[in-house]
ZALO-841325 format. One record per atom (N, C-alpha, C, O): residue number from 1; residue in one letter; chain; y, x, z. Coordinates in nm, 4 decimals. Example, Ala and Ser with C-alpha at 12.3 -4.5 7.8 and 13.67 -1.06 7.14 Angstrom:
<recs>
+-----+---------+--------+----------+----------+----------+
| num | residuo | cadena |       c2 |       c1 |       c3 |
+-----+---------+--------+----------+----------+----------+
|   1 |       A |      A |  -0.5690 |   1.3190 |   0.7800 |
|   1 |       A |      A |  -0.4500 |   1.2300 |   0.7800 |
|   1 |       A |      A |  -0.3300 |   1.3200 |   0.7800 |
|   1 |       A |      A |  -0.3319 |   1.4236 |   0.8465 |
|   2 |       S |      A |  -0.2250 |   1.2850 |   0.7080 |
|   2 |       S |      A |  -0.1060 |   1.3670 |   0.7140 |
|   2 |       S |      A |   0.0030 |   1.2900 |   0.7870 |
|   2 |       S |      A |   0.1138 |   1.3409 |   0.8039 |
+-----+---------+--------+----------+----------+----------+
</recs>
This chain:
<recs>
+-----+---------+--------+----------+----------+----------+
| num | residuo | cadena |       c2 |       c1 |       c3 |
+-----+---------+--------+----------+----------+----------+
|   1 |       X |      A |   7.9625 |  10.4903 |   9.8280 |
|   1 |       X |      A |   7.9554 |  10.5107 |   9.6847 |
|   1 |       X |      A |   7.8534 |  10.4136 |   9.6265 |
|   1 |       X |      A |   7.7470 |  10.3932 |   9.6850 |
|   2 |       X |      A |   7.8794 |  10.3637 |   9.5313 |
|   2 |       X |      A |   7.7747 |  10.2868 |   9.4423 |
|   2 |       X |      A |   7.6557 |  10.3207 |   9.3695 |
|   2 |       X |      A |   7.6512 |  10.3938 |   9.2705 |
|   3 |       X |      A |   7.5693 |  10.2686 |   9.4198 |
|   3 |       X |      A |   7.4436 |  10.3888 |   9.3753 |
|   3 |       X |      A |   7.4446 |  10.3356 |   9.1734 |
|   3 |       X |      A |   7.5219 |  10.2526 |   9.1255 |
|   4 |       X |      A |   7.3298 |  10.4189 |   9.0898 |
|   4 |       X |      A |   7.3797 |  10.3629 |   8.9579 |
|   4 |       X |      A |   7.3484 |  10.2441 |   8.9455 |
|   4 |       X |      A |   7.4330 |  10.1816 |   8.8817 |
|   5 |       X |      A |   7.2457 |  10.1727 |   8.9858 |
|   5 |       X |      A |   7.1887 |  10.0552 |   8.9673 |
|   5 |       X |      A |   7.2990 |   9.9268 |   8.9923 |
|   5 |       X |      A |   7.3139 |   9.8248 |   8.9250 |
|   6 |       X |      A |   7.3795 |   9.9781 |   9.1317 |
|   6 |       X |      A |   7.5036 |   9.8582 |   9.1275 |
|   6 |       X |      A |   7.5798 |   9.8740 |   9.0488 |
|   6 |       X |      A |   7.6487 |   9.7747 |   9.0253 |
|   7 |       X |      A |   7.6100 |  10.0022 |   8.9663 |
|   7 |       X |      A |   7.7092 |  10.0331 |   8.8466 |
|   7 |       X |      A |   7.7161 |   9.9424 |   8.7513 |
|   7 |       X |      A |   7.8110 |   9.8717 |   8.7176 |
|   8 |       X |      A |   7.5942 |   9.9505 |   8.7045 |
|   8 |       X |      A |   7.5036 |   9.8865 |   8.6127 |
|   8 |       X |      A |   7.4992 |   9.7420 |   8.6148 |
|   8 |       X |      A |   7.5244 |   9.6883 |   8.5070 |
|   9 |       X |      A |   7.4731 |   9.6671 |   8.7125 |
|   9 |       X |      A |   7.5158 |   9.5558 |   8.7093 |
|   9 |       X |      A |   7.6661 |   9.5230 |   8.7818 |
|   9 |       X |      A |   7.6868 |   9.4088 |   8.8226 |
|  10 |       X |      A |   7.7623 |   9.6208 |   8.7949 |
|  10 |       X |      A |   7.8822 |   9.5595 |   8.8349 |
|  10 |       X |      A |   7.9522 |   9.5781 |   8.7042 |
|  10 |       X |      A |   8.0728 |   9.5536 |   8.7032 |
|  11 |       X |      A |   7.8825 |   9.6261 |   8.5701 |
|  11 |       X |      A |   7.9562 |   9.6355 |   8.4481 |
|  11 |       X |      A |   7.8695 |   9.5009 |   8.3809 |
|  11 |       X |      A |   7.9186 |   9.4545 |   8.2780 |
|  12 |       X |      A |   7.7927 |   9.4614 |   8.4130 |
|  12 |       X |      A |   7.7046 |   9.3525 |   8.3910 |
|  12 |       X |      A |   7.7973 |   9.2083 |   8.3655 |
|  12 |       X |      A |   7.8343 |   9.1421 |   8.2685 |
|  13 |       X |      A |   7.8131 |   9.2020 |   8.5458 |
|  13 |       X |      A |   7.8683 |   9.0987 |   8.5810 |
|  13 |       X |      A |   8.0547 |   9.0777 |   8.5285 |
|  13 |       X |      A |   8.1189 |   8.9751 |   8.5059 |
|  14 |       X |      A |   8.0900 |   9.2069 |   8.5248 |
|  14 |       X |      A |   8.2224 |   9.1978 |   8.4430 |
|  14 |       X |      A |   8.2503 |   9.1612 |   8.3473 |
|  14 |       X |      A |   8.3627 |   9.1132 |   8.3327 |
|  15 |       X |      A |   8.1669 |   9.1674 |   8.2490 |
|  15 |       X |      A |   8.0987 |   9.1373 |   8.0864 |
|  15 |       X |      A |   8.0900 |   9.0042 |   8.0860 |
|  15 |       X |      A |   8.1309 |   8.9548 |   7.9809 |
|  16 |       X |      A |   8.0416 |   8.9095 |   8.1856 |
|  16 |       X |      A |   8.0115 |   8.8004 |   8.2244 |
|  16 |       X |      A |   8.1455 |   8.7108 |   8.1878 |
|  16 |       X |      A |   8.1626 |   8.6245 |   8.1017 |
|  17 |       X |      A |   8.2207 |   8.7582 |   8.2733 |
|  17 |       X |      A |   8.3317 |   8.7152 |   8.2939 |
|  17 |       X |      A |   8.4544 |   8.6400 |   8.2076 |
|  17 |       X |      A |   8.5095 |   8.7151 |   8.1270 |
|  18 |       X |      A |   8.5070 |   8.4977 |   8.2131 |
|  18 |       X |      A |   8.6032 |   8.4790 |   8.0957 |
|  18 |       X |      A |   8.7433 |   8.4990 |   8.1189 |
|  18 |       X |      A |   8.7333 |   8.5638 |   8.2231 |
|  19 |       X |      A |   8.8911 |   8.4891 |   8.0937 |
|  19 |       X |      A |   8.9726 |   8.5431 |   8.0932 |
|  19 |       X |      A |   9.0136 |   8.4745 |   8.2257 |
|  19 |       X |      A |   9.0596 |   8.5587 |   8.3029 |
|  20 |       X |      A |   9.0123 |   8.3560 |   8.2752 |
|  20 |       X |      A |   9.0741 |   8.2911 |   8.4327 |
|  20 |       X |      A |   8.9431 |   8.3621 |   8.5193 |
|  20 |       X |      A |   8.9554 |   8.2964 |   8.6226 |
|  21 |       X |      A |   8.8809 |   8.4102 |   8.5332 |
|  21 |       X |      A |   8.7651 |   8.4673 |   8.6270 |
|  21 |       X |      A |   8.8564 |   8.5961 |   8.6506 |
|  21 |       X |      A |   8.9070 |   8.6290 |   8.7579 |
|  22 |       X |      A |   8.8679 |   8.6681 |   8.5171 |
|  22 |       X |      A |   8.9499 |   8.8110 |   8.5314 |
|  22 |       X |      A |   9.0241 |   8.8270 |   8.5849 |
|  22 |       X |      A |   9.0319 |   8.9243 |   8.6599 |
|  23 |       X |      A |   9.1202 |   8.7325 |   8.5707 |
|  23 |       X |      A |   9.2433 |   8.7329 |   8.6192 |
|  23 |       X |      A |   9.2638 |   8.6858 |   8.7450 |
|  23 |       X |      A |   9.3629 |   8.7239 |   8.8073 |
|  24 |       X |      A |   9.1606 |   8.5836 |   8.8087 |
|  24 |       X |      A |   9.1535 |   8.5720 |   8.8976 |
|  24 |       X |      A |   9.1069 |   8.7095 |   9.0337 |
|  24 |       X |      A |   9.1682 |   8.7252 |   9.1393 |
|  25 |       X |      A |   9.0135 |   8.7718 |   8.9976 |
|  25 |       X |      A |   8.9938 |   8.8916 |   9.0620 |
|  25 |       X |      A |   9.0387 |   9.0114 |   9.0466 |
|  25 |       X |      A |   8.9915 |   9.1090 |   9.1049 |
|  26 |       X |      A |   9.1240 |   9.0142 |   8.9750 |
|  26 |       X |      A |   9.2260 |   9.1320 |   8.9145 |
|  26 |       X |      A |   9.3729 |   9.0959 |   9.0254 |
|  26 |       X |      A |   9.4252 |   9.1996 |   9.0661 |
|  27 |       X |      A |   9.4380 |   8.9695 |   9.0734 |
|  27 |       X |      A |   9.4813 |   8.9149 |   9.0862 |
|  27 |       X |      A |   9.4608 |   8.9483 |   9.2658 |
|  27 |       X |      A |   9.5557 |   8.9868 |   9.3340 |
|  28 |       X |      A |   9.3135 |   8.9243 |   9.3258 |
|  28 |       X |      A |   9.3186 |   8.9493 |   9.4204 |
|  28 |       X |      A |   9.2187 |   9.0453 |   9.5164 |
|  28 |       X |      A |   9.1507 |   9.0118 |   9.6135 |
|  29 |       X |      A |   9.2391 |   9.2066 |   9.4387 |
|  29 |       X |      A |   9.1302 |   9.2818 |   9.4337 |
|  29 |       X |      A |   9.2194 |   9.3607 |   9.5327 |
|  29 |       X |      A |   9.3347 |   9.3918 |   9.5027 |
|  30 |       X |      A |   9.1627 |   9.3924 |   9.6517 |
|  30 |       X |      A |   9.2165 |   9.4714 |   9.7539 |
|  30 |       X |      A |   9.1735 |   9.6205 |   9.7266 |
|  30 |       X |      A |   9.0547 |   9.6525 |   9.7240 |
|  31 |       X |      A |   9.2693 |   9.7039 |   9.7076 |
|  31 |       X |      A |   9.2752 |   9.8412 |   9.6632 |
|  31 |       X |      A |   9.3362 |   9.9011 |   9.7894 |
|  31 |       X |      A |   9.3782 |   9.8263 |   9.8777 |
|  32 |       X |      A |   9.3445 |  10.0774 |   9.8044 |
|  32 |       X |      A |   9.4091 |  10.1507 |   9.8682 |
|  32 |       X |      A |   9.5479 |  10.1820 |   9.8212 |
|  32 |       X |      A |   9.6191 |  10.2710 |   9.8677 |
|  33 |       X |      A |   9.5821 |  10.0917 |   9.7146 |
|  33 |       X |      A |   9.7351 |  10.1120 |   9.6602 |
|  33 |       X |      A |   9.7583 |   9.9839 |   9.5731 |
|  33 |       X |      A |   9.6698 |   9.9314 |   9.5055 |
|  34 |       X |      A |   9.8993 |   9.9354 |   9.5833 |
|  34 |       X |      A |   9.9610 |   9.8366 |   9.5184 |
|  34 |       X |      A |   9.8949 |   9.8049 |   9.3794 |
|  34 |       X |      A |   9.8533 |   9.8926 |   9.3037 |
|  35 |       X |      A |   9.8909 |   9.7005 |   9.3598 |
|  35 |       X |      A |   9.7869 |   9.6598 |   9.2449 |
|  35 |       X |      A |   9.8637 |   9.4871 |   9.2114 |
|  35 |       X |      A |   9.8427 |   9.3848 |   9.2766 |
|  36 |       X |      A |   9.9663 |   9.5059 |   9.0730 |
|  36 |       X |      A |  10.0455 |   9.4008 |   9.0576 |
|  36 |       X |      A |  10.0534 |   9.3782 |   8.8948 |
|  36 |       X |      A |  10.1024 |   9.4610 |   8.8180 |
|  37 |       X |      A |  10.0053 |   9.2710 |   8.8612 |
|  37 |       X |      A |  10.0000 |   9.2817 |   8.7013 |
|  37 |       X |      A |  10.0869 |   9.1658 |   8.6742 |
|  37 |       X |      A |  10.0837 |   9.0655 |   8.7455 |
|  38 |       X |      A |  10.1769 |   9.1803 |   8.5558 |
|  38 |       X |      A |  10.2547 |   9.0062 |   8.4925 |
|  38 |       X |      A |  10.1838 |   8.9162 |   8.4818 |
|  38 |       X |      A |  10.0616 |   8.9309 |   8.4803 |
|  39 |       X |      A |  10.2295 |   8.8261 |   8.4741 |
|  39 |       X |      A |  10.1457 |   8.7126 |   8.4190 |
|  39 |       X |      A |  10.1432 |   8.6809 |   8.2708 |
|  39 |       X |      A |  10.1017 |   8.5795 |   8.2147 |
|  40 |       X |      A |  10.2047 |   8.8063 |   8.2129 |
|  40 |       X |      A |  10.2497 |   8.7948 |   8.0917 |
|  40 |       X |      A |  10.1239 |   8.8943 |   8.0222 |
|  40 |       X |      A |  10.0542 |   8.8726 |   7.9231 |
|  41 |       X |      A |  10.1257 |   9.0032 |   8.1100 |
|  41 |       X |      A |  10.0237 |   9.0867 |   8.0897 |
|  41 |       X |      A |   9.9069 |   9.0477 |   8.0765 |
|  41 |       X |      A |   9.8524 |   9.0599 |   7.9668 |
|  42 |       X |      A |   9.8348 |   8.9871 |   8.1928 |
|  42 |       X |      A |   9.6889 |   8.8951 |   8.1620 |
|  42 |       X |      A |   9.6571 |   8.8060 |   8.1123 |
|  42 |       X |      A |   9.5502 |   8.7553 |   8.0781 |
|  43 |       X |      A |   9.7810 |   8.7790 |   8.1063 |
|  43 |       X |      A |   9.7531 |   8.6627 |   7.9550 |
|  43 |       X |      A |   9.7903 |   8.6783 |   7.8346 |
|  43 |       X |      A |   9.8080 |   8.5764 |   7.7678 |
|  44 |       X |      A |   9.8132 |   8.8147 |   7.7715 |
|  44 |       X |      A |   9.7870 |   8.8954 |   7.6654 |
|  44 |       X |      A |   9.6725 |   8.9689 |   7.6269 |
|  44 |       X |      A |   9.6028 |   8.9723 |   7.5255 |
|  45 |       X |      A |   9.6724 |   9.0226 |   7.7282 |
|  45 |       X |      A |   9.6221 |   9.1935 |   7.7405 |
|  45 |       X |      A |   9.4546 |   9.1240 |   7.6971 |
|  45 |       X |      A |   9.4095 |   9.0155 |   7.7339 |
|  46 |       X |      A |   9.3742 |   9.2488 |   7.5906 |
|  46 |       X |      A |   9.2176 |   9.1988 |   7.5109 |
|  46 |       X |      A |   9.1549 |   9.1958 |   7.6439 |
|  46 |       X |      A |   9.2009 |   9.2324 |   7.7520 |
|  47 |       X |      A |   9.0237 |   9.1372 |   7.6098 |
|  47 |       X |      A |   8.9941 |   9.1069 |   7.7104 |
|  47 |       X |      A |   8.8992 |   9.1812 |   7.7692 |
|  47 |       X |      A |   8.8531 |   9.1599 |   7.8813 |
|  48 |       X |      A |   8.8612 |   9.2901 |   7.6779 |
|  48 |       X |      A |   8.7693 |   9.4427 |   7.7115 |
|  48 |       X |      A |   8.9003 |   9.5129 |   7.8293 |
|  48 |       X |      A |   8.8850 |   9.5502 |   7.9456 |
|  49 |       X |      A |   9.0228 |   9.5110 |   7.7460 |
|  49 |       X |      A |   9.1047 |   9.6019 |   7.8446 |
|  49 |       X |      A |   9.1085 |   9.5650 |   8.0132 |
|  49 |       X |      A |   9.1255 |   9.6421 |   8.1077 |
|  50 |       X |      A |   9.0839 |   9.4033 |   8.0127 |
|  50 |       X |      A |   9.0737 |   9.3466 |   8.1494 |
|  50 |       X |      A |   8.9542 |   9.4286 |   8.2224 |
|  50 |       X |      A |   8.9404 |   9.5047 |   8.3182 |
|  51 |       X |      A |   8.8685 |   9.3623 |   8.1109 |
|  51 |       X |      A |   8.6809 |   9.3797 |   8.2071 |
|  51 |       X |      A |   8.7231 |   9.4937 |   8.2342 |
|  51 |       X |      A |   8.6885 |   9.5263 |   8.3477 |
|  52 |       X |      A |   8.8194 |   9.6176 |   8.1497 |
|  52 |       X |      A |   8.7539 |   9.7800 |   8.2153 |
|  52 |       X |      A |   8.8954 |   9.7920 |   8.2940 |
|  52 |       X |      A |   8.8776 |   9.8717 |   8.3861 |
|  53 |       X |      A |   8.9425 |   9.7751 |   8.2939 |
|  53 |       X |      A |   9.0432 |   9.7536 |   8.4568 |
|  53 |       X |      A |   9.0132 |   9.7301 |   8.5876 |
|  53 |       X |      A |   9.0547 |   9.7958 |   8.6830 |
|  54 |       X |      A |   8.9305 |   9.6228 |   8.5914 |
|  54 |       X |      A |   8.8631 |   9.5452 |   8.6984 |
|  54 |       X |      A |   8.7050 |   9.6380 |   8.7290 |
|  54 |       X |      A |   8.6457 |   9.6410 |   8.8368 |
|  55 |       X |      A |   8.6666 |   9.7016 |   8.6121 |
|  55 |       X |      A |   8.5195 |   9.7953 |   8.6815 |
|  55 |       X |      A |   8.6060 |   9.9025 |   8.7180 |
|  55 |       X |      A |   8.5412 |   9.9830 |   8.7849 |
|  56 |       X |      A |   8.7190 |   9.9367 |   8.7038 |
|  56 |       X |      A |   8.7863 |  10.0772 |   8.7329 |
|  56 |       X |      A |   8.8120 |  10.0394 |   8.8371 |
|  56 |       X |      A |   8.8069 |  10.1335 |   8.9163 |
|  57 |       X |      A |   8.8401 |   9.9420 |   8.8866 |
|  57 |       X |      A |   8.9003 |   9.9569 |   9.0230 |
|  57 |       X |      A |   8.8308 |   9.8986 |   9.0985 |
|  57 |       X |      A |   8.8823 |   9.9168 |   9.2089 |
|  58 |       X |      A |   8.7139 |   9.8176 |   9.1133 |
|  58 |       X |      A |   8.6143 |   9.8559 |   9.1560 |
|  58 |       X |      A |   8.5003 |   9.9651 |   9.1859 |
|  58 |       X |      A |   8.4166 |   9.9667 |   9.2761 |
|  59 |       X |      A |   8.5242 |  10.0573 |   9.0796 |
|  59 |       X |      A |   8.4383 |  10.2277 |   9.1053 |
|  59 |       X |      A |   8.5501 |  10.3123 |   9.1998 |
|  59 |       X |      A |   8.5216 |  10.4052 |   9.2754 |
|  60 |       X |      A |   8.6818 |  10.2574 |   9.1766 |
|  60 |       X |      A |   8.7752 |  10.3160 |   9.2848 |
|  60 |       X |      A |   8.7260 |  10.2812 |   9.4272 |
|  60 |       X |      A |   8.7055 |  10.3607 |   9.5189 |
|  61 |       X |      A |   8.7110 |  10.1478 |   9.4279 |
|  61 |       X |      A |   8.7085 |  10.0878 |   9.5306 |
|  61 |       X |      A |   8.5669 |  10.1358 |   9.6622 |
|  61 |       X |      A |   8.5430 |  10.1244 |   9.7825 |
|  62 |       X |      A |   8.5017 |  10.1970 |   9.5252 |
|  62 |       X |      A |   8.3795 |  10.1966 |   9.5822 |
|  62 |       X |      A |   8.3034 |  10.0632 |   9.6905 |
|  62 |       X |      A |   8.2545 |  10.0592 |   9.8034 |
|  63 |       X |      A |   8.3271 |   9.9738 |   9.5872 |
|  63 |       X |      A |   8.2545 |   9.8128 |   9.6446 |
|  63 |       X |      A |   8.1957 |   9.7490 |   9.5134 |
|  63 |       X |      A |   8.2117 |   9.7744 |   9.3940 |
|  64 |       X |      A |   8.1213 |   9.6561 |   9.5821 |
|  64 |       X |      A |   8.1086 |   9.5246 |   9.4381 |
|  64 |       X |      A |   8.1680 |   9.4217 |   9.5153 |
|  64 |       X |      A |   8.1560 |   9.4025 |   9.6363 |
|  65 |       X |      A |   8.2556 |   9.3362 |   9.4037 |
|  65 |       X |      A |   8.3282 |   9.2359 |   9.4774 |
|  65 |       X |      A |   8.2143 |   9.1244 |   9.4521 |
|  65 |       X |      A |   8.1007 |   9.1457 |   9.4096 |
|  66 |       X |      A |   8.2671 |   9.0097 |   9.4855 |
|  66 |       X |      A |   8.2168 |   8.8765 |   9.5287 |
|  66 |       X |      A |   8.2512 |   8.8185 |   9.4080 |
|  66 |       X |      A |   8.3471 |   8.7427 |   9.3927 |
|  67 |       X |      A |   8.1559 |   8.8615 |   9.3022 |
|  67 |       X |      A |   8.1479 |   8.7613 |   9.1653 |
|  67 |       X |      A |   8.1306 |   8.6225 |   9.1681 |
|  67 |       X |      A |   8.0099 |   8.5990 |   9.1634 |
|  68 |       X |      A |   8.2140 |   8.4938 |   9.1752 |
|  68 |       X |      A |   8.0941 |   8.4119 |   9.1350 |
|  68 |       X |      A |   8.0408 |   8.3497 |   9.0261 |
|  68 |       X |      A |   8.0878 |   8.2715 |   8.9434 |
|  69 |       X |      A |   7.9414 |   8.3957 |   9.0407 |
|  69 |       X |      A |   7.8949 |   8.3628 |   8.8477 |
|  69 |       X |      A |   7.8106 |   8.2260 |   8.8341 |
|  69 |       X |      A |   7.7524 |   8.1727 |   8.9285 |
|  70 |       X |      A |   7.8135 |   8.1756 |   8.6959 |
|  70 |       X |      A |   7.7161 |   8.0425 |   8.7250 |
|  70 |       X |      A |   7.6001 |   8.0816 |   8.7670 |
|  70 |       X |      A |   7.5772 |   8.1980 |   8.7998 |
|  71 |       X |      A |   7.5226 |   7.9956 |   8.7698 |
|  71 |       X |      A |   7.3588 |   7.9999 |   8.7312 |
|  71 |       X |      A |   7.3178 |   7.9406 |   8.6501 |
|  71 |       X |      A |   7.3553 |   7.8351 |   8.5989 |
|  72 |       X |      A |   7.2254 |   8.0132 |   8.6294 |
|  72 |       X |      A |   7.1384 |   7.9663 |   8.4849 |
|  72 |       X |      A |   7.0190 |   7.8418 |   8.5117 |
|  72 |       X |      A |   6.9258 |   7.8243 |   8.5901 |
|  73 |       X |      A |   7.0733 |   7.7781 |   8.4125 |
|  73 |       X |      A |   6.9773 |   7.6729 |   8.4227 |
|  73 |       X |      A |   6.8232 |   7.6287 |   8.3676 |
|  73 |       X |      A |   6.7733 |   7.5219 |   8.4028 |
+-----+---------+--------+----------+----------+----------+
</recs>
């Protein structure tokens, strides 16, 4: 289980995120059940509805995936 502090920043790092990042890990997020979106869909769908898709199924998952985010310069 995710203690709150990784919550917290796994809604962080989602927030982060721009629409090819999303879709990219939405795309290849290993779940305990089939997980298949259009390509029509993610490249519609707002982009809050993504970020909270991707923390949902990550709190499912009970993991933090492998963000990679820039760094700050």
């Amino acid at each position: 289980m995710l203690e709150p502090n990784q919550v917290e920043e796994l809604i962080c790092l989602v927030a982060a995120l721009d629409r090819p990042a999303l879709i990219r890990h939405l795309q290849n997020v290993r779940a305990s059940f089939p997980v298949d979106f259009t390509s029509e869909f993610l490249d519609t769908a707002d982009l809050d509805r993504l970020r909270h898709i991707l923390v949902a199924l990550c709190l499912h998952c009970q993991h933090m995936p492998d963000l990679d985010m820039p760094s700050a310069a």
